[in-house]
N, C-alpha and C positions, 0 to 999 in steps of 0.2 A: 842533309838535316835529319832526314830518318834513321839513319845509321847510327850518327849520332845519338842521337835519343837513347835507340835501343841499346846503345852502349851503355850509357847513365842507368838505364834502367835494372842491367844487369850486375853493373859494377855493385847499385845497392842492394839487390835481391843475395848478391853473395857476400858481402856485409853481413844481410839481415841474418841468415841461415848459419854463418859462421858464430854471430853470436848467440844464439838461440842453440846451436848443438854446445859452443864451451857453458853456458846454463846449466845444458843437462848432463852433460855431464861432470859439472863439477857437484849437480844435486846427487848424481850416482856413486860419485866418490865418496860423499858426506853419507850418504846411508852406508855405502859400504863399509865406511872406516865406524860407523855405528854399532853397525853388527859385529863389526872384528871387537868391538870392546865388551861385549858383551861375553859374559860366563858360557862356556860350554853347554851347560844345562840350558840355560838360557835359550840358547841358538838353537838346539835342538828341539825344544817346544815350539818353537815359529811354523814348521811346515804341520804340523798337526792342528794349531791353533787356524792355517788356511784352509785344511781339511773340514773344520769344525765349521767355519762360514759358509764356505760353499755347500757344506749339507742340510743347512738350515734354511739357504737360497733356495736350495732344490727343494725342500720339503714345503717352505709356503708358497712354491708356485703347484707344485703336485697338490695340496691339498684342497678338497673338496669343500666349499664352505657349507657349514652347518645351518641345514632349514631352520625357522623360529618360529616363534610361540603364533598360532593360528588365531583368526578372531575369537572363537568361541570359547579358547584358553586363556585368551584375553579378558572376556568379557567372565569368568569365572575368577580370577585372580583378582579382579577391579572390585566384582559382588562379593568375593569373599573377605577383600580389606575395607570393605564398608560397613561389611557386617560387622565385624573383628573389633571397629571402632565403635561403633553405636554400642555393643554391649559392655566395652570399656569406660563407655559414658555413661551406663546405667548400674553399674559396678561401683562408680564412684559416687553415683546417687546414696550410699550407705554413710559415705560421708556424710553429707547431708543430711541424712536422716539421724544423725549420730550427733551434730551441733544443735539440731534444731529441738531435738527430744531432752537433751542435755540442758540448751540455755532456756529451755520452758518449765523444766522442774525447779525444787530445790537443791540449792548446795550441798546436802549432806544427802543426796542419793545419787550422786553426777559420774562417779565409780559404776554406780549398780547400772544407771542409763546406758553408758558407753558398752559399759561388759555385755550387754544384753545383744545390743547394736554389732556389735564386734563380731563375736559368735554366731550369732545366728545365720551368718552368711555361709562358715563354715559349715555347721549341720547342713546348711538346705543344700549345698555341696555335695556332699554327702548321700544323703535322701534322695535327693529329687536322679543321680547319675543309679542309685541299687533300684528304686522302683518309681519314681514319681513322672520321669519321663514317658518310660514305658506304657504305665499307667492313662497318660495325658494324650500320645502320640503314634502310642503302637496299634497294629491292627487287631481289630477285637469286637466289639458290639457298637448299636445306638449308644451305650451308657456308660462303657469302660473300654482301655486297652488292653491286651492281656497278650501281649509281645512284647520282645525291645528291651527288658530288663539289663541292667550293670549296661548298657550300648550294644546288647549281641543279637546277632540275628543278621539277614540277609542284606547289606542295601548297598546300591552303587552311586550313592551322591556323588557327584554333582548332577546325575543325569534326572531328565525331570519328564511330568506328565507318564504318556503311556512308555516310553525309553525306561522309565524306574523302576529297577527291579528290588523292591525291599522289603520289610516290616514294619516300614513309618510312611505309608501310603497317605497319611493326612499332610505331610511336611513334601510331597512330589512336585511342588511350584514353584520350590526355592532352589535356584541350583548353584548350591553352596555347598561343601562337605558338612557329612554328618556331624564334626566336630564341630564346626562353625554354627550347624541348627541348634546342636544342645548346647553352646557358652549361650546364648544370644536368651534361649528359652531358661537355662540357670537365674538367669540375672533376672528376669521378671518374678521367678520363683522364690527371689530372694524377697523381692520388692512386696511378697507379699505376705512373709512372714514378719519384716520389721513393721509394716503398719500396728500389728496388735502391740507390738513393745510399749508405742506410746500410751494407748489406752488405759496400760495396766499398769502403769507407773509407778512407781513410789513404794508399792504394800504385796506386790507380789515375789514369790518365794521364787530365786533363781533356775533353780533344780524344775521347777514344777514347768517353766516356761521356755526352757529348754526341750525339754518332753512335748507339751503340748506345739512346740515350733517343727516339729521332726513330727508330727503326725498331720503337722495342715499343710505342708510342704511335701511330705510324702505320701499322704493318701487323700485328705480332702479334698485340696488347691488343683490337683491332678484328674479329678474324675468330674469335676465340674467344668476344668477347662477343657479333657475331651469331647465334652456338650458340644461346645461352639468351637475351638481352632480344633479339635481332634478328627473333623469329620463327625459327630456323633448325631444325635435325633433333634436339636436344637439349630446344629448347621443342615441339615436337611430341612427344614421348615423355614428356612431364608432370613435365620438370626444374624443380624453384625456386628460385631465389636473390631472395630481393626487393631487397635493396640492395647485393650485390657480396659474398660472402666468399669465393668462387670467382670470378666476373666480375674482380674487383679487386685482391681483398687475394691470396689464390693463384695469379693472373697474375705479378704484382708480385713474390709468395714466390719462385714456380720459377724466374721471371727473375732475382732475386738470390741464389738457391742457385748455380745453375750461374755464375753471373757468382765468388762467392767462391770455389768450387772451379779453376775455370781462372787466377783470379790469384796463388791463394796466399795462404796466412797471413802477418801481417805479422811482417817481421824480428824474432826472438828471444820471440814468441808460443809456439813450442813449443818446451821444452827435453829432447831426451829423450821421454820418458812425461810430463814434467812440464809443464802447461799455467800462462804464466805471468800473471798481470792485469794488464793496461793501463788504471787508473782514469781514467774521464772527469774531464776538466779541474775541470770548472764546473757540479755538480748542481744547482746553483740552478736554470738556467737551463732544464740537462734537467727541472726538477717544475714550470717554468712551462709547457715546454714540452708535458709533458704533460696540465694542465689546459688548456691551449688545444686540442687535440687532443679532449680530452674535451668541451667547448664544442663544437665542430668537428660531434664526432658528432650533435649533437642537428639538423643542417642533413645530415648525413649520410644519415641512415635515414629519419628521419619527410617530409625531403622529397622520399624514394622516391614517395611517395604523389603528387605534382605535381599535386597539388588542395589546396583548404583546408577538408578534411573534418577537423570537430572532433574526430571520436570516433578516428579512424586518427591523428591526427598523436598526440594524447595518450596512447593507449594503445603507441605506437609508442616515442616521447621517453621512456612510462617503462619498458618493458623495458629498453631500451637504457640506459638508468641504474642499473637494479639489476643489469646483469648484468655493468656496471662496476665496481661496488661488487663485487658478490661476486668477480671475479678481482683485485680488490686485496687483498682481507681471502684468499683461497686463498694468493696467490701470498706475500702476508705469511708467513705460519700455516707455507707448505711451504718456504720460504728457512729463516725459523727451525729447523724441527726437521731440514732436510737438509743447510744448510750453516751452521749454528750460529749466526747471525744473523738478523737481520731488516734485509736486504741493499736498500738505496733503489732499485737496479736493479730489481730486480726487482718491488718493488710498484710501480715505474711501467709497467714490461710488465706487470705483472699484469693491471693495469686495462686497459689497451690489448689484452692479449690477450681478457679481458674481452667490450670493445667488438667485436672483428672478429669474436668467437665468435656472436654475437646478430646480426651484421649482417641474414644470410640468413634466420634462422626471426623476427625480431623484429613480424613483421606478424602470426605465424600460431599465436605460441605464446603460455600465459599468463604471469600476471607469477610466479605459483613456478618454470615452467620455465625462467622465462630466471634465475631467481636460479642453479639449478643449471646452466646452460649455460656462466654467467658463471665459477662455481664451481669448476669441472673444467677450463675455458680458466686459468684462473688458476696451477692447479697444472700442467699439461701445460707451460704456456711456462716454467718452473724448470726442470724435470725435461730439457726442450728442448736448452735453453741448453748445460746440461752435456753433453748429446748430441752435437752437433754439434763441440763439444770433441774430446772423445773421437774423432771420425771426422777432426779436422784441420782442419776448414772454418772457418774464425776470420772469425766477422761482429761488429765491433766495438758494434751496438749493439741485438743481437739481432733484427735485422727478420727472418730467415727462421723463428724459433722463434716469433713473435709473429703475423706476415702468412698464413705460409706453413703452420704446424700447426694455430693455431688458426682458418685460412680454411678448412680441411679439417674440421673438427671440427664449425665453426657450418652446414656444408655440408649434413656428416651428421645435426646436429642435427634441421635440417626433416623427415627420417627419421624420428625418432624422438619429437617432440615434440606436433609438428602438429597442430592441433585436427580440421582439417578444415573446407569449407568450410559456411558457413551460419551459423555458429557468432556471429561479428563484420561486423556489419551491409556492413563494409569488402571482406569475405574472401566474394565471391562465386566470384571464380574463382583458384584457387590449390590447394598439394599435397594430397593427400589424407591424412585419419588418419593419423598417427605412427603408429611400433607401439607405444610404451607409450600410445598414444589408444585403441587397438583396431583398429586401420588394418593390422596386419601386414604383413612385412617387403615389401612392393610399392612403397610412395614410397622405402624407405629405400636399396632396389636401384638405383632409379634416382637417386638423390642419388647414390650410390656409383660408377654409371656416368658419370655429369656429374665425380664426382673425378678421375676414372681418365683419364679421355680428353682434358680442358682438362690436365691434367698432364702427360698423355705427351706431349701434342702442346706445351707451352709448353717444356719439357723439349726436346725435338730444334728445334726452331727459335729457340730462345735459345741451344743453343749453338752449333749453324752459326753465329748472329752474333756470336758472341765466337771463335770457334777464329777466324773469318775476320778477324777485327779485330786478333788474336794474332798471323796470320800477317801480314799487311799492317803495320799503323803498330806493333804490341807495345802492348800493355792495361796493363804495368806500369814505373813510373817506375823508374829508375836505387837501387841500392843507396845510393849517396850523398845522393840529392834525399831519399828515405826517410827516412834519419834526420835529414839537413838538416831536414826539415819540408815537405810540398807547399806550405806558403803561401809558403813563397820560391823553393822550384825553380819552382812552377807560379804565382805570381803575383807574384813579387818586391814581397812588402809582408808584413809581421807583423799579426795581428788587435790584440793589447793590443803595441804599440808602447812600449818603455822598460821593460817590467817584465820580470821575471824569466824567463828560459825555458828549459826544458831543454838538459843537455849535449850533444857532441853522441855524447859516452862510452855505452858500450851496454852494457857488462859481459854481452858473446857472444861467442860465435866467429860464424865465417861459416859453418863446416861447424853449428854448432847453429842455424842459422839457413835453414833450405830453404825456397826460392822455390817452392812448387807443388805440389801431390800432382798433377796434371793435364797 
């Protein structure tokens, strides 16, 4: 029986193997007869073309794989594309300021708004890269930089603290390339040249505001902010602003107060006692304007931080939002009950004053403070507005009640808010205890002292450059070009071309009409 078996078993194993070798080689015939068909050139590139595989076998097993990027190059490429975005977001704040300045004036100066908005980015471009960095950042005194000019000089950004070896010793915290610090610091330098745009609205002479833009961005805005972020005698005395409401926003304010006071209210603004409204053209534009602005912010503040620390950009982004929110809902709430409406002006400054009020304490305070910080910036920039009325100063789209009271406010805020540090993993070193923290009035003195002296001092050298701009070229257009429109005295073209525009009838006099308290 066994025998058997193993018979069967062999008889099919040689079966299996007979048919399993005609298989193959009837597959070896078929390539073969392949190749035969094939062109002599042909056939002759085959054993080369097997050369060429096998050497490329051999090479990616010989090759060594390539080490990669380290943590710390890691964490410099993350900080440096957080940066790179936040000052993209503040870049396009100009937009912003470019609708919202536009749909707050009249129709027949909407040319001269935009042109002004436009430009001035470029100058401060300009400016701020030949001297106003240097100025703001380089090593130099308590009072000025006096290094770092055009970006030249020593520095090995990214490396930071005592590892830094450079010329911009006050920027040694941030370990992000040198390019990265100056886009990031550009952008706020912008942000402080278009504030005054709006103040001077309507009657100021192109040429003269162009000038005066390239001197507060290239040497004013620069030796004040060396105060407080340059290392200068104001950060030494334990002043804080984290993201600018003093640095920026109350540069910007005092530059465009004193800029509206030396040109004058525009023609037939004041009648009498009787203050008259000049409605913006095109509110649409001014409420896009200011949701983009409000966007803007969120590249603003949280990328003060110029790192991609989760816990600071987040807790940063949302102050900075509620305290938006609550100066829109204040400045709603106090139009209503003060001027019997619920006035779209003003809940657009609400929220903008809002914003600037938080800029300063938004690293250092909680999210109910800034509700209330946001709160009381909301109601102050109404109450503002009508102020400034009242004293003659006519800024057509409230920048100094919005930049300028409430850069002061969010100043004092850090005084009074301030957790203190240890508190936020983020907030090692920064103001001390607010007084409603238990800190008593010691940070709030010196926030107070940082108001007083960036004022006084933005205050006499803003208007040296305007009395001397007054007395040289004249800061204001012709009576005629005025109500003509600046987009045609000052740029011979119309923005809406064919439609409807104002008369050029004023229903004034000229005696009701005074060029100046100044």
């Amino acid at each position: 029986m066994y025998k058997q078996k193993s018979k069967t078993k062999n008889r099919y194993q040689s079966r299996r193997n007979y048919a399993v070798n005609s298989q193959s080689n009837s597959k070896g015939q078929l390539f073969n007869l392949a190749i035969k068909r094939l062109s002599p050139s042909w056939q002759a590139c085959l054993p080369i073309a097997c050369l060429i595989v096998l050497g490329w076998g051999y090479a990616a097993v010989a090759q060594t794989p390539a080490a990669g990027p380290t943590t710390a190059e890691l964490k410099v490429a993350l900080d440096t594309l957080w940066v790179a975005i936040a000052a993209f977001l503040v870049f396009f704040m100009n937009a912003g300021f470019c609708m919202l300045e536009t749909g707050f004036c009249r129709q027949k100066n909407a040319v001269n708004v935009l042109s002004k908005n436009l430009i001035v980015f470029a100058l401060s471009s300009v400016a701020f890269w030949v001297i106003g960095f240097g100025l703001m950042f380089g090593d130099g005194n308590d009072f000025i930089g006096l290094s770092g000019f055009f970006l030249g000089g020593a520095d090995n950004s990214p490396a930071t603290a005592d590892a830094y070896k450079g010329v911009f010793g006050a920027l040694n915290w941030a370990g992000v390339p040198l390019a990265a610090k100056f886009l990031f610091q550009l952008v706020f330098a912008g942000t402080a040249a278009t504030i005054v745009s709006g103040a001077v609205a309507e009657r100021i002479k192109f040429a003269d505001f162009l000038i005066f833009s390239l001197l507060l961005v290239g040497i004013l805005y620069p030796i004040t902010g060396h105060w407080i972020w340059g290392g200068g005698w104001l950060a030494d005395r334990g002043f804080w602003d984290f993201a600018g409401s003093t640095v920026v926003h109350s540069v910007g304010g005092w530059a465009a107060l004193m800029g509206a006071a030396f040109l004058g209210p525009r023609l037939g603004k004041y009648q009498g006692k009787q203050v008259v409204a000049f409605p913006g053209h095109n509110m649409s534009i001014a409420t896009l304007g200011c949701l983009i602005l409000w966007l803007g912010w969120f590249g603003f503040n949280p990328g003060s931080v110029m790192a991609a620390d989760p816990g600071a950009i987040s807790h940063i982004a949302l102050t900075t939002n509620m305290a938006a929110a609550a100066g829109g809902i204040a400045a709603t709430m106090t139009a209503w009950l003060y001027l019997g409406k619920p006035d779209l002006s003003m809940i657009i400054n609400g929220i903008l004053a809002g914003l600037v009020g938080i800029t300063a304490p938004c690293a250092y305070v909680g999210i109910p403070a800034s509700l209330l910080i946001g709160f009381i910036a909301g109601v102050l920039v109404v109450f503002s507005v009508t102020f400034f009325d009242k004293l003659g100063i006519d800024d057509p789209v409230g920048a100094t009640s919005v930049h300028l009271v409430c850069g002061i406010w969010g100043t004092l805020a850090v005084g009074l808010w301030s957790v203190g540090p240890g508190i936020y993993s983020w907030y090692a070193l920064g103001p001390e205890k607010g007084l409603f923290a238990g800190g008593g009035f010691g940070q709030f003195g010196i926030q107070l002292l940082g108001v007083v002296s960036v004022g006084g001092f933005t205050v006499l050298v803003s208007s040296i450059f305007w009395l001397v701009l007054k007395a040289t070229l004249g800061i204001r257009v012709s009576k005629r070009e005025e109500l003509e429109g600046l987009d045609i005295g000052e740029h011979g073209m119309e923005a809406y071309s064919g439609f409807l525009k104002e008369g050029d009838a004023t229903g004034f006099s000229e005696e009701e009409s005074s060029i100046g308290k100044f």
